[in-house]
C-alpha positions as CSV (number, residue, x, y, z in Angstrom):
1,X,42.4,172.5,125.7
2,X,45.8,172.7,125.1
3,X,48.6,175.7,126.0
4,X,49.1,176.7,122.4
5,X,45.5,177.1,121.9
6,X,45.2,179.7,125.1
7,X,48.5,181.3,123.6
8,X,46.6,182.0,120.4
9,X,43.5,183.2,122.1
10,X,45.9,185.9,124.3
11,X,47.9,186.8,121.3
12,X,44.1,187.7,119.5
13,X,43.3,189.5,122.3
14,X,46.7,191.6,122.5
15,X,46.2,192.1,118.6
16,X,43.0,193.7,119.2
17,X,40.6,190.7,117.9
18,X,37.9,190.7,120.1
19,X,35.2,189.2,118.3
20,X,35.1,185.4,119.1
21,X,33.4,183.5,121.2
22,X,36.0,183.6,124.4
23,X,36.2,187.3,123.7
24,X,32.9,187.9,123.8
25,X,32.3,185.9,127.4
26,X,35.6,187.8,128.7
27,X,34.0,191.5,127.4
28,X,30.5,190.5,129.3
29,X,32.0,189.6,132.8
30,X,33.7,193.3,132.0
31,X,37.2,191.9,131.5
32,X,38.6,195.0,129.7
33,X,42.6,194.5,130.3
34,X,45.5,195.2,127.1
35,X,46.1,191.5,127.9
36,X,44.8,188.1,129.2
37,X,47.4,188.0,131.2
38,X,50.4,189.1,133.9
39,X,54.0,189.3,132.7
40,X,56.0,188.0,135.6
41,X,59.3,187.1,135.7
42,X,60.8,183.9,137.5
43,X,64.1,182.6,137.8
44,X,63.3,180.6,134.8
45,X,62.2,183.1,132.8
46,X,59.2,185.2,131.8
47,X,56.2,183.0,132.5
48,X,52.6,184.5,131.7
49,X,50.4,184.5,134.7
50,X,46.6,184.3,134.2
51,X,44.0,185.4,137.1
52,X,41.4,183.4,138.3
53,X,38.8,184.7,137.3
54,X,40.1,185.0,133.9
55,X,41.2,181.1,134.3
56,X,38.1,180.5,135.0
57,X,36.4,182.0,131.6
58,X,38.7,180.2,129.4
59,X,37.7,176.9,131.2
60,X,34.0,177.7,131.4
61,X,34.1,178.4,127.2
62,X,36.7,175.3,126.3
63,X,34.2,172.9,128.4
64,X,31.2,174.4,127.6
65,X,31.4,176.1,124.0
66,X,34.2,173.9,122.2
67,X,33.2,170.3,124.1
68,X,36.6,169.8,125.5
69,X,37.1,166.6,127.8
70,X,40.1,168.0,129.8
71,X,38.2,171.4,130.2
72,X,34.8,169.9,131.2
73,X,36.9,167.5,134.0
74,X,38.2,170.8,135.1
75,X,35.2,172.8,135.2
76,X,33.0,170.2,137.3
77,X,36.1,170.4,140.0
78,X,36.2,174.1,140.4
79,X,32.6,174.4,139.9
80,X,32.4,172.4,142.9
81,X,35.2,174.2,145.0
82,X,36.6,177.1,143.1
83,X,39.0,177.5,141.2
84,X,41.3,179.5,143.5
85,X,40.6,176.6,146.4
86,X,41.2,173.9,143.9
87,X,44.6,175.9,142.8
88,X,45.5,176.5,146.9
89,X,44.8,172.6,147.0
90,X,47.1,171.3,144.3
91,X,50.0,173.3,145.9
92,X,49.7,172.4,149.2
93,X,48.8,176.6,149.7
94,X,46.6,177.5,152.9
95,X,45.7,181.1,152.8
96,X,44.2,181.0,156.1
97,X,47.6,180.3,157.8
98,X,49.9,183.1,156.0
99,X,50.6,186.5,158.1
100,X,51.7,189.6,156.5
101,X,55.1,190.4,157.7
102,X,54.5,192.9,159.7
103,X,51.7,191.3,161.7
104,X,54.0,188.1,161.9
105,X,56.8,189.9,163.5
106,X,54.6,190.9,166.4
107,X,52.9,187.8,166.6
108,X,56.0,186.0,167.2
109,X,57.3,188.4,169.3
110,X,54.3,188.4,171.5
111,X,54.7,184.4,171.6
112,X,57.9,184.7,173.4
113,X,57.2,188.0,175.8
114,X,56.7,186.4,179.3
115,X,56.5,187.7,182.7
116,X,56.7,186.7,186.6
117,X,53.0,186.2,188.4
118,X,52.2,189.4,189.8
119,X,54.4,191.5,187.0
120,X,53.5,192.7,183.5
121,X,56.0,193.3,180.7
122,X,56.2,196.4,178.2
123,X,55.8,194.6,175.4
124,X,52.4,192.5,176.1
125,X,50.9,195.3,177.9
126,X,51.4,197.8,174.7
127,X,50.0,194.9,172.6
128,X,46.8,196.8,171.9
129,X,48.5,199.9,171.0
130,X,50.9,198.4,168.6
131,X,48.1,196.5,167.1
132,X,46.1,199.6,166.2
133,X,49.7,201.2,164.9
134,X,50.9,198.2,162.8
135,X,47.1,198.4,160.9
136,X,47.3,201.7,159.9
137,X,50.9,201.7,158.8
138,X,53.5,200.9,161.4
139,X,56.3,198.5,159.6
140,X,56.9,196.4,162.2
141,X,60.3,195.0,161.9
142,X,63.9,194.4,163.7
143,X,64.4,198.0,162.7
144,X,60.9,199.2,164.3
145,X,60.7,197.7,167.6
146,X,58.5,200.4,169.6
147,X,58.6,198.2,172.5
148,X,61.8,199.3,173.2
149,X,61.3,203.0,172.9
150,X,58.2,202.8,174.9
151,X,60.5,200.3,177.8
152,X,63.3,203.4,177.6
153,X,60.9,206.2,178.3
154,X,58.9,204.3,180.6
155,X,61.9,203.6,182.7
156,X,63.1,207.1,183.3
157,X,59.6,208.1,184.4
158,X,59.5,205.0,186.2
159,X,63.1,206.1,188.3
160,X,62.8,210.5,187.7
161,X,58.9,209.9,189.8
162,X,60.1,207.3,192.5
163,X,57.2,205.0,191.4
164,X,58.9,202.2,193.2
165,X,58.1,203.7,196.4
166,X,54.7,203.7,195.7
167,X,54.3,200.8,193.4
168,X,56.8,198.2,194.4
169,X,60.0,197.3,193.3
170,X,60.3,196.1,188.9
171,X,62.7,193.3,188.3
172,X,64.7,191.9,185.7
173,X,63.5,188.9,183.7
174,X,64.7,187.0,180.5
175,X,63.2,188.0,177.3
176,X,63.7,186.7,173.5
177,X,63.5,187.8,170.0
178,X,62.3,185.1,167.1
179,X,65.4,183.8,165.6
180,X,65.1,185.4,162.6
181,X,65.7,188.8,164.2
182,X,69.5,190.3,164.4
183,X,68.5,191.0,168.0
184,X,68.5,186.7,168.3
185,X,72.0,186.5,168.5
186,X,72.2,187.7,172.4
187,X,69.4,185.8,173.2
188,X,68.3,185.5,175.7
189,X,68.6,189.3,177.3
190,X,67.7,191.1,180.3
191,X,64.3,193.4,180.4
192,X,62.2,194.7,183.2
193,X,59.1,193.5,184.1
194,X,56.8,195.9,186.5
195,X,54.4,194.8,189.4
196,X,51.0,194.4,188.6
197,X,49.9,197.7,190.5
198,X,51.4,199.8,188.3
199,X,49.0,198.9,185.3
200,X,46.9,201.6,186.0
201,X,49.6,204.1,186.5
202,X,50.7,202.7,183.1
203,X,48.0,202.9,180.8
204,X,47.4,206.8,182.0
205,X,51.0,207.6,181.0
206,X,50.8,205.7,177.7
207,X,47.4,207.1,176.8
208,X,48.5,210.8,178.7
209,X,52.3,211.4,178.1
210,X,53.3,208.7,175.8
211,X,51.4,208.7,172.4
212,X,50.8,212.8,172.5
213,X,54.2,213.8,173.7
214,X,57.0,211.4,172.8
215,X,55.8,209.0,170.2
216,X,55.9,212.1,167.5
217,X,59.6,211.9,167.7
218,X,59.7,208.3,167.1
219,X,57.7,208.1,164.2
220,X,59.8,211.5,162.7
221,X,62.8,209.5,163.1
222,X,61.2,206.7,161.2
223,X,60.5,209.1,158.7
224,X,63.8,210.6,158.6
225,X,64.9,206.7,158.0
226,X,62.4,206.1,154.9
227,X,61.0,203.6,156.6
228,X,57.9,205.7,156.1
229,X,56.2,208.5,154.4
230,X,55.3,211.4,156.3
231,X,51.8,211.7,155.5
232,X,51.8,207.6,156.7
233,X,53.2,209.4,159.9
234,X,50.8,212.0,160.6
235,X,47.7,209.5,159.2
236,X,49.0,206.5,162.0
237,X,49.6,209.3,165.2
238,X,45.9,210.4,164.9
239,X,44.5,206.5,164.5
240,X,46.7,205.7,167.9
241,X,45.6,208.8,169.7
242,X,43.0,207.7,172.2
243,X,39.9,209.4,172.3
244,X,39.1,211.5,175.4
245,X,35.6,211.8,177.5
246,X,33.8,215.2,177.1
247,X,32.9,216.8,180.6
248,X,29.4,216.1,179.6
249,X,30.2,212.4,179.0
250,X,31.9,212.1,182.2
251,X,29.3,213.8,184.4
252,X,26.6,211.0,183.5
């Protein structure tokens, strides 16, 4: 099996010669594609990118219909593991420990959000909320932080209702972005971190005044940035909107 004899195979299937023996293996598994492969284009050039599971038919009739020696070698090694896993393995590639970027960028920022004994911090208390908002759409980034729109508003109900005086005093403590974030640069900065009794008093205003009230305008603003569609907008809103007990559902 050699790269000018899969060339020739591709360039018959471009060419509309489907009647071979490879062609007839890639129309029964319901291949149906203009070609056998992906155009991509690298820094070296234009390289031809085949699937896997395409990969895998041209192996399966090279070791098994024409007898080669390199294909069958092949074929018992991904018949045994797969030929994506056997790929993954070859190139050092672990699937398992790649984030999407989005979900990175919280994750890391998570990592580094601390707090006092006996205080909770914006960010780590919001987690679950930003967590439903990032999986149906919100492009978590160092240009979408909500933690800090939710800290702003938060604070000025925190000082406009007195809450200390009921709750206890919040204090300042040190906070970091990841290093890759703009924000880095005047690590590490100041944020406030609330006493533990106003959890309660916190999850009522995010559920209550929060999401309904003021997180409209911050995902319109996002919008009016690009940073996403509208109909992205209106879709995530209802997906973070907490659902709310019937009369009859509270009564039992």
């Amino acid at each position: 099996m050699v790269p000018s004899a899969i060339t020739q195979q591709a360039d018959a299937w471009k060419s509309g010669k489907r009647g071979g023996a490879l062609a007839r293996l890639l129309q029964d598994a319901g291949y149906d594609e203009d070609l056998l492969y992906e155009p991509v284009d690298t820094e070296r050039g234009r390289v031809h990118a085949y699937t896997d599971s395409v990969s895998t038919i041209i192996i399966e009739y090279y070791a098994l219909d024409v007898g080669s020696d390199g294909a069958k070698r092949i074929y018992r090694v991904f018949a045994r593991q797969g030929l994506r896993e056997f790929i993954y393995r070859s190139i050092g590639y672990d699937p398992r420990s790649i984030l999407p970027p989005h979900w990175r960028e919280f994750h890391d920022r998570l990592l580094l959000a601390t707090a006092p004994s006996a205080h909770f911090s914006v960010l780590r208390e919001m987690s679950e909320f930003v967590l439903r908002a990032i999986q149906n759409g919100l492009p978590v980034s160092n240009e979408t932080v909500p933690d800090i729109s939710v800290g702003q508003v938060w604070g000025r109900h925190w000082e406009a209702n007195k809450l200390a005086a009921k709750l206890g005093e919040r204090q300042r403590w040190e906070h970091n972005y990841p290093d890759y974030y703009p924000q880095s640069q005047s690590n590490p900065q100041e944020i406030w971190v609330y006493p533990v009794e106003a959890l309660a008093t916190f999850r009522r205003w995010l559920d209550e005044i929060y999401i309904p009230e003021k997180f409209p305008s911050y995902l319109d603003r996002k919008v009016k940035q690009k940073l996403m569609a509208r109909a992205e907008a209106d879709h995530l809103l209802a997906a973070v909107t907490p659902a709310l007990l019937s009369d009859d559902e509270g009564d039992e």
